[in-house]
N, C-alpha and C positions, 0 to 999 in steps of 0.2 A: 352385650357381646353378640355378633350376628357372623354368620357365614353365607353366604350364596354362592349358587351356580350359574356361570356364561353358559347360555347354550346357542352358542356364535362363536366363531372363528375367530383366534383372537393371539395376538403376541404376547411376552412378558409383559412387554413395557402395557403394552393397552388393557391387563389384565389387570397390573396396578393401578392403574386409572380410574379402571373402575371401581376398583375397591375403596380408593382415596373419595370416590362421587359418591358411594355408599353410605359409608361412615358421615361425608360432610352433609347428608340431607339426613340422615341419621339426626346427626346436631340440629339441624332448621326444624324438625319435628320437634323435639325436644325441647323448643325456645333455649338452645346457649348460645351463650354471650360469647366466652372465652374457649376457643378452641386452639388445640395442640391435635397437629396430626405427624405421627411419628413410621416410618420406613425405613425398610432398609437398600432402597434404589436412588443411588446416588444423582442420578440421570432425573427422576421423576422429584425429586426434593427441593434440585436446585431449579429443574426447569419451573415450578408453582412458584418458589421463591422471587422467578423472575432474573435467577443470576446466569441462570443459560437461555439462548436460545432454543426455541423448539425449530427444528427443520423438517424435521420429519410428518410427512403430511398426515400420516393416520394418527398422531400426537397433538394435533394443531387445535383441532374441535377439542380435545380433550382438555386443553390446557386453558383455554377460552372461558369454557364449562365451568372449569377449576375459579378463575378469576371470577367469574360472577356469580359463583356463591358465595366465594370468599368476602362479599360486597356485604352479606347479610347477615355476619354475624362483627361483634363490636373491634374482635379479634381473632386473627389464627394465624399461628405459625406453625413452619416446618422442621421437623427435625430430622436428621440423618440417624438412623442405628444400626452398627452394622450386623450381619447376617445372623451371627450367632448368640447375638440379643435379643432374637427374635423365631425365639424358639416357637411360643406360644403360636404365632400366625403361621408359623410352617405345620404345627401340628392341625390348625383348623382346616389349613386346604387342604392338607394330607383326606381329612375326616368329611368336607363335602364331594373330595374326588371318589370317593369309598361307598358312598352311600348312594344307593340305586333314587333316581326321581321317581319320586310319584304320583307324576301328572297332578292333576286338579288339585290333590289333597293337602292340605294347610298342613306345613311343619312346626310347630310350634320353635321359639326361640329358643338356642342353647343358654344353660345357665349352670355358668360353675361357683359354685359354693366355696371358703376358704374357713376349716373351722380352727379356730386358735384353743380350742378345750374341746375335752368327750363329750358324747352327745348328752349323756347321763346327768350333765349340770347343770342342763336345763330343764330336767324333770323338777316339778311341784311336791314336797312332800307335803302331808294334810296332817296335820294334828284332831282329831276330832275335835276336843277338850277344849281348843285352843281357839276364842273368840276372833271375828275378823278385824283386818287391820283399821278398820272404821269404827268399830263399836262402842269405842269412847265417845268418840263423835256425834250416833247417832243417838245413844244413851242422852249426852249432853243436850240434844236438840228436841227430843222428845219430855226429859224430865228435866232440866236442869241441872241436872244430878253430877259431880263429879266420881272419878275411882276412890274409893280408900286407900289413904294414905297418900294420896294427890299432894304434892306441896303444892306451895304459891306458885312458882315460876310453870309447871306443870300444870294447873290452872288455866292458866292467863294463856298457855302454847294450845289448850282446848279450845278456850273461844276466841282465839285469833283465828283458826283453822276452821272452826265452827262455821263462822260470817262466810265461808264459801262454799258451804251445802244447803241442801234444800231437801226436802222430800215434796213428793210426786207421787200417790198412790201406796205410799210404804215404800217406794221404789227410791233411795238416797241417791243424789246427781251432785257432782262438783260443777262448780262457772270455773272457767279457763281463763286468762286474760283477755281471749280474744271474744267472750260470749258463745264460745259453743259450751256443751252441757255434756259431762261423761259423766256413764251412770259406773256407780260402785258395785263391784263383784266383787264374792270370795274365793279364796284359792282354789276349790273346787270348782264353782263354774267358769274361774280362769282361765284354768285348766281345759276344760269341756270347750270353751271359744277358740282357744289356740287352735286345739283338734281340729276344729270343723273344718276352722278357717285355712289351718294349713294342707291339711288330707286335700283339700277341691272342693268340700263341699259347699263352700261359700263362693267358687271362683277358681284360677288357674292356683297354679303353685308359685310360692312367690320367697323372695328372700326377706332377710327380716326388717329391713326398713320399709318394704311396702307393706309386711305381713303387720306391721304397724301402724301403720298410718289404715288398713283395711278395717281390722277391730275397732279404731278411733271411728 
């Protein structure tokens, strides 16, 4: 989700324009395939669709523009939505009309977050007492040894799981399917990685599927 400032002279209609050029080099950075670009300018929806004519000469380059990006990606269509479905974009340009430029200075991208639970359920509680979730495992790798009171089928779920750790310096790694190598933490140093990583200290702030794929 991005916003920007025209600082040029500019009508509705070319205002849209450019935001629809935005968003669709947006996608070409991104490498996608399938694009859906949605509006609420009836005029600007049908003219990319190709179901109107553009007459208008300061629309003509724009619409041209439009057509040959549209060339680079597998797909994209347009959609109509009207005004009041489209809240969210009226409050974005409300919010870059608002906010002073600051020349040179890099603004970082807006990022809004949607949380479906308190934040509180994603705290770690730590058991001291309470062995990590590998320790069968690594117990099994080093001694052979199963838990007491292990059945058979408990067994046998050990050294299936087993066959895809290794140690490395005392340091326990799982193989992925794909041959990368994650190393095993416990809920405390979990905990401590999340911190770094999400605070900045590893990197910008990120949401949780990058803040994901970042610790991997």
């Amino acid at each position: 989700m991005a916003i920007a400032r025209l600082r040029f002279f500019c009508t509705s209609n070319t205002a849209k324009y450019e935001a629809c050029i935005i968003g669709m080099n947006m996608g070409v950075d991104l490498d996608v395939e399938e694009l859906l670009i949605m509006g609420d300018s009836d005029l600007i929806i049908r003219q990319a669709q190709g179901e109107w004519e553009t007459r208008d000469i300061k629309l003509i380059s724009y619409r041209q523009y439009v057509e040959d990006l549209s060339k680079r990606f597998k797909s994209v269509k347009f959609r109509y939505i009207p005004r009041f479905h489209n809240e969210l974009a009226d409050a974005l340009a409300t919010l870059a009309s608002m906010l002073p430029y600051p020349g040179s200075v890099h603004i970082d991208p807006l990022e809004i977050q949607i949380r479906e639970r308190h934040s509180y359920y994603n705290a770690i509680k730590i058991d001291p007492d309470v062995q990590p979730w590998y320790h069968d495992i690594k117990r099994f790798l080093k001694t052979k040894e199963y838990p007491k009171q292990a059945s058979g089928d408990q067994k046998r779920t050990i050294r299936r799981l087993a066959s895809s750790f290794f140690f490395s310096a005392e340091v326990l790694y799982k193989r992925t399917l794909d041959l990368n190598l994650l190393r095993c933490v416990d809920a405390r140093e979990a905990e401590k990685i999340m911190n770094e990583v999400h605070s900045g200290v590893c990197g910008p702030h990120m949401n949780g599927y990058v803040l994901a794929k970042k610790i991997l």
